[in-house]
C-alpha positions as CSV (number, residue, x, y, z in Angstrom):
1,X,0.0,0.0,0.0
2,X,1.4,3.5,-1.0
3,X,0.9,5.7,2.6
4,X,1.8,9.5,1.7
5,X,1.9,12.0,4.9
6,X,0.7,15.8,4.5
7,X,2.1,17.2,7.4
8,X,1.5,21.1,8.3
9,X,-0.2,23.6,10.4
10,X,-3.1,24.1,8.3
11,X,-4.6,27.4,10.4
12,X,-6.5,27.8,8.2
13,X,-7.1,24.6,5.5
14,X,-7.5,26.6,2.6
15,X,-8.1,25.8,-1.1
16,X,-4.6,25.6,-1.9
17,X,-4.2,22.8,0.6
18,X,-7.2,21.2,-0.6
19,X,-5.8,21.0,-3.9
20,X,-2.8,19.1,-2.9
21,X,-5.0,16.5,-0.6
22,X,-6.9,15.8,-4.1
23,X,-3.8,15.2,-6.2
24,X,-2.3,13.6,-3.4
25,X,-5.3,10.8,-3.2
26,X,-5.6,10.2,-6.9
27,X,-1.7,9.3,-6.3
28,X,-1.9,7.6,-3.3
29,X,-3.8,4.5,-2.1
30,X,-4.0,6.6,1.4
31,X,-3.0,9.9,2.6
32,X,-2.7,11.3,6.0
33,X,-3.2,15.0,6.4
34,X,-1.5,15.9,10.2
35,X,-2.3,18.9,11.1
36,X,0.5,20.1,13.5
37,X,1.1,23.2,15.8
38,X,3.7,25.7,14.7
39,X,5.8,27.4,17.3
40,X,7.3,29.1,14.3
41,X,3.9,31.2,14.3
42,X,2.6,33.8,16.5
43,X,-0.4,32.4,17.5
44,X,-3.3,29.9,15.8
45,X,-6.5,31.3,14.7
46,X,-7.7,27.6,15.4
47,X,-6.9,25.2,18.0
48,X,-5.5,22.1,16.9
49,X,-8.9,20.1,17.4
50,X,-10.9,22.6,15.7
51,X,-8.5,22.6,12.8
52,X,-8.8,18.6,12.6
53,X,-12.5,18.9,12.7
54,X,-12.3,21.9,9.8
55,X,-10.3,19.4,7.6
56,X,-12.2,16.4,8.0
57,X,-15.2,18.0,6.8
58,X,-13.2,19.3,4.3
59,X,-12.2,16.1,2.9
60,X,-15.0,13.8,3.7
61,X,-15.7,13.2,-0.1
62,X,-11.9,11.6,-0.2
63,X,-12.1,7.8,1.0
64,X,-8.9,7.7,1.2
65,X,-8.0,10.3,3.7
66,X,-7.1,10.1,7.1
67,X,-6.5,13.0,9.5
68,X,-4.6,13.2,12.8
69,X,-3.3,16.0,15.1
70,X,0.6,15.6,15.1
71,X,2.3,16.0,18.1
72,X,5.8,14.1,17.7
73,X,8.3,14.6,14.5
74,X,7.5,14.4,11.1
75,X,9.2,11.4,10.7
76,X,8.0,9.6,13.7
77,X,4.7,9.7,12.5
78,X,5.7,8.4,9.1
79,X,7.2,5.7,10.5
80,X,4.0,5.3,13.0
81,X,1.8,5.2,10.0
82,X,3.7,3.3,7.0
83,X,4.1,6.8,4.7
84,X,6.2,5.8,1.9
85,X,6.5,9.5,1.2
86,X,5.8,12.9,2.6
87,X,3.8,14.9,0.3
88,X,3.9,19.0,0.6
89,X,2.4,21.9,-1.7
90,X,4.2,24.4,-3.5
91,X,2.9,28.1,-4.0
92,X,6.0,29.4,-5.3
93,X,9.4,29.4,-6.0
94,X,10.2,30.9,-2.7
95,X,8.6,28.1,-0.9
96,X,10.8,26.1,-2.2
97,X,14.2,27.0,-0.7
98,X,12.6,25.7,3.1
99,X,11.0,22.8,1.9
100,X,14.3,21.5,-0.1
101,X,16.4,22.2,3.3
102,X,13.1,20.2,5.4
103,X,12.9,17.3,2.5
104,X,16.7,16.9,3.0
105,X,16.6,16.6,6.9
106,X,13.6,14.3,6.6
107,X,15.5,11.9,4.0
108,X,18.6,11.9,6.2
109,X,17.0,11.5,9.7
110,X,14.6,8.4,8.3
111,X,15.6,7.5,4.6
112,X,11.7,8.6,3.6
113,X,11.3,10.9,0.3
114,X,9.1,14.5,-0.1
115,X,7.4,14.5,-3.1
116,X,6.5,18.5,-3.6
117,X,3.1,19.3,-5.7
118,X,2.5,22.7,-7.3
119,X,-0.7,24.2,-6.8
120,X,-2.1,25.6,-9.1
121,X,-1.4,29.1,-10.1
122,X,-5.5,30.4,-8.9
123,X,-4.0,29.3,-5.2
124,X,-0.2,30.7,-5.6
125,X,-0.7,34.0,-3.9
126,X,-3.4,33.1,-0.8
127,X,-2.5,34.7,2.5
128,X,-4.5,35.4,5.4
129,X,-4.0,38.8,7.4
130,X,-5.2,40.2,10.8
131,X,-7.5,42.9,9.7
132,X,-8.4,45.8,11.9
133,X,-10.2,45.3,15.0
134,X,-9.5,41.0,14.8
135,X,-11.3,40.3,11.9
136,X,-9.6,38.1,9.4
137,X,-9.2,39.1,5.7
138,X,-8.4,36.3,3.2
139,X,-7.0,36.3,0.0
């Protein structure tokens, strides 16, 4: 069975990554979206649990999907699941640069591949912002 992992903070689960769970189950015999917390972030507009929630009715029409909150390395849960790849979306060249250096350290810590999907170009610029007086403005 071909296991991929989609690993990432998903605050919010956008189009963008929507498009890559699609792809990523027409390629896959099962994928497992983790969404994860980032300390990298200021602070989550959705707690883990309401993320996971958000997603799975997100991806309810995918049989093949699994999602979990991910609270150990990357490459932990790989191994804890079977993933025979990590899968991770591309919005542009500049993501690029981190995921190379991530897909690198993942390969060297466990010996499992990243296989990177380009969104398409309708979800290449999406950003979310604070807006004025803690409303949220997407786009």
């Amino acid at each position: 069975m071909r296991v991929a992992l989609f690993p990432g903070s998903f605050d919010p689960f956008h189009n963008g990554h929507m498009e890559v769970v699609e792809r990523g189950s027409r390629l896959f015999d099962k994928v497992v979206v983790a969404a994860m917390r980032n300390p990298q972030k200021a602070s989550a507009l959705f707690n883990l649990l309401e993320r996971q929630e958000l997603i799975e009715a997100s991806v309810s029409h995918l049989d093949n999907v699994e999602i979990v909150a991910l609270s150990t390395l990357v490459v932990n849960l790989a191994e804890e699941i079977g993933a025979n790849v990590i899968i991770r979306g591309l919005r542009a060249v500049s993501d690029f640069e981190n995921e190379l250096q991530m897909a690198q350290m993942n390969r060297q810590l466990s010996g499992i591949d990243t296989i990177f999907i380009p969104t398409s170009s309708e979800y290449s610029f999406f950003s979310v912002a604070t807006a004025p007086r803690g409303g949220i403005l997407w786009g």
